[in-house]
C-alpha positions in Angstrom: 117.0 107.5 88.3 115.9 105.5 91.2 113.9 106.9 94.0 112.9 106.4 97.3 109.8 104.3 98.8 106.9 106.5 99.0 103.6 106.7 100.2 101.2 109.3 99.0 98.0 110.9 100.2 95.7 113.6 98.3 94.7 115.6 100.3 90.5 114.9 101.5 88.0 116.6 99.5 87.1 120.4 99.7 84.2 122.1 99.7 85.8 123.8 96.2 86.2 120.0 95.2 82.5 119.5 95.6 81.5 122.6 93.9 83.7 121.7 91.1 86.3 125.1 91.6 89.7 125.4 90.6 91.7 125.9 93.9 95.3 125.7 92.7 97.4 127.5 95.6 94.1 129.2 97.5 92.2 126.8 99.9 89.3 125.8 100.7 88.4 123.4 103.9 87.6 119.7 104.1 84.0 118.7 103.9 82.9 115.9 106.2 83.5 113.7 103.6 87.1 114.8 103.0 87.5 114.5 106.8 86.5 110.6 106.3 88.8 110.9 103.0 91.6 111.8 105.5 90.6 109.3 108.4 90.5 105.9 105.2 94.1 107.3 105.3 95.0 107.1 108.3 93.3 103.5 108.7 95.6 102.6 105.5 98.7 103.9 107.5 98.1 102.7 110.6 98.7 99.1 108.9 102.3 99.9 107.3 105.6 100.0 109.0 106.6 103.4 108.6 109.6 103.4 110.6 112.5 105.9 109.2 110.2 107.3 107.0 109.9 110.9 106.8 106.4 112.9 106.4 106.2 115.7 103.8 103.5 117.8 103.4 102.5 121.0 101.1 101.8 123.9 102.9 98.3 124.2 102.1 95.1 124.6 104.5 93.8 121.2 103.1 97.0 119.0 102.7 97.7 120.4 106.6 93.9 119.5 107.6 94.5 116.1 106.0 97.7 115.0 107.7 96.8 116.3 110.8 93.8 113.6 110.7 95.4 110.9 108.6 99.3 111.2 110.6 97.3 111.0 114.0 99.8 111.4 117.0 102.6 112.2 114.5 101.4 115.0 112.7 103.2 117.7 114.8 106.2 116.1 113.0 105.3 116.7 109.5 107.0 119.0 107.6 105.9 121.7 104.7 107.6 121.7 101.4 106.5 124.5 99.2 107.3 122.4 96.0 104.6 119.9 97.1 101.6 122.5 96.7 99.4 122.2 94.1 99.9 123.8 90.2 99.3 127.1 90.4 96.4 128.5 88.1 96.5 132.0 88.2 93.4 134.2 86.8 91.5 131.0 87.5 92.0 130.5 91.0 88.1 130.0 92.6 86.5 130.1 89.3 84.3 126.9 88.6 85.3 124.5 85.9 82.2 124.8 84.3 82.8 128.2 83.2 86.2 127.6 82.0 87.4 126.8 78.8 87.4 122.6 78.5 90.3 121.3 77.4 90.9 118.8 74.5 93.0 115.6 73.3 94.0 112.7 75.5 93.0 114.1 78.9 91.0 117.3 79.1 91.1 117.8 82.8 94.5 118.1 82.5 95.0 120.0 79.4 92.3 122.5 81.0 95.8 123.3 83.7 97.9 124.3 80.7 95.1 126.4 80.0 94.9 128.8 83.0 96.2 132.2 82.2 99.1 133.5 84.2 99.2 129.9 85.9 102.0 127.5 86.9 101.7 125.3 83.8 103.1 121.9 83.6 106.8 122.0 82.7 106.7 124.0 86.0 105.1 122.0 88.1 107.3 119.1 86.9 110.4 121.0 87.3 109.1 121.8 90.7 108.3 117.7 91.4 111.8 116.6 89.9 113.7 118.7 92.4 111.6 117.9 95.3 112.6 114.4 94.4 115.9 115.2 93.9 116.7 116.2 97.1 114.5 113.4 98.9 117.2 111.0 100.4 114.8 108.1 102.1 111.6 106.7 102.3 108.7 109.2 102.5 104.9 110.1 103.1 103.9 112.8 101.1 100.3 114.3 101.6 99.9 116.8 98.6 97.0 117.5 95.7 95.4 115.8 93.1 97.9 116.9 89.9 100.9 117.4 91.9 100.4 113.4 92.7 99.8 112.9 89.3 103.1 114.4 88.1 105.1 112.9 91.2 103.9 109.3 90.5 104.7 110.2 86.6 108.3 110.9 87.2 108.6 108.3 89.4 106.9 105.6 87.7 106.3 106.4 84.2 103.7 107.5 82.4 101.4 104.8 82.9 101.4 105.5 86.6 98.0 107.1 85.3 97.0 104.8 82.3 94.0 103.6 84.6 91.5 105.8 85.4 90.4 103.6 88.3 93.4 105.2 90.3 93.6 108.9 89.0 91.7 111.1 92.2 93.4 109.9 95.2 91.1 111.2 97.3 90.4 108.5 100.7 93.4 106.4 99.5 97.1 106.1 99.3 99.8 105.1 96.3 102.9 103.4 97.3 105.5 103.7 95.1 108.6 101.4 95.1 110.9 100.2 92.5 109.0 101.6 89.8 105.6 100.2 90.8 102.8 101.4 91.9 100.3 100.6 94.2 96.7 101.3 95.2 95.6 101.0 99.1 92.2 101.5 100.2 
């Protein structure tokens, strides 16, 4: 299938990012540094022609926060798409990582999300990012979370959209995805 140019911001960090806490659909604010996350964003927008593309947001506290800095006099025109929220990780929600089970194999910090009891899980979550996708019908911005990127830029470029590590977080940057490639700004 062949999708749309998109541009994609995680959201800035949070102070449950710096305490290591599983947020999955609760929220937590930016710190000052995921404020300057969020403004390194909109710095790396500010340089791109954007025109006709639309600006897609989850509807979480953080994604919001983040747009509003990073889409500047535009961000009264982004919209909220629940399907762009982060996997949901139900008993785990606020608990810190530390505390949880680790997961095992090829990438334990994402096997530890198929972990979670009563949460989203990953065939969901890609279900979720294929019909989001689906229904897309031009260019984009997206501003959304760490594993929900992960899975978009998956489906959209393959699965070695996150063979290097170097480009995993998202956090103070932006992917741009186009015909099957992706891109790191910063």
């Amino acid at each position: 299938m062949t999708y749309p140019e998109l541009y994609i911001l995680r959201h800035g960090e949070t102070t449950w990012n710096a305490e290591n806490r599983m947020q999955g659909w609760l929220n937590s604010p930016l710190t000052p540094k995921g404020e300057a996350d969020a403004a390194r964003q909109g710095e790396i927008l500010s340089g791109l022609d954007l025109d006709g593309f639309t600006y897609l947001c989850s509807p979480s506290g953080r994604t919001v926060q983040t747009a509003g800095i990073a889409c500047g006099r535009i961000a009264e025109s982004v919209c909220t798409d629940m399907r762009l929220r982060e996997i949901g990780v139900g008993d785990w929600a606020g608990r810190l990582r530390d505390e949880l089970p680790q997961g095992t194999g090829d990438d334990p910090y994402m096997a530890q999300y198929e972990m979670a009891p009563s949460g989203e899980g990953m065939a969901v979550l890609s279900a979720r990012c294929q019909a989001f996708l689906a229904d897309l019908n031009g260019p984009a911005v997206l501003i959304t979370h760490g594993i929900t990127s992960r899975v978009i830029r998956s489906i959209v470029v393959g699965p070695h959209a996150l063979a290097n590590p170097s480009i995993r977080g998202g956090q103070g940057c932006v992917y741009h995805l186009k015909g099957g490639v992706q891109n790191l700004l910063t």
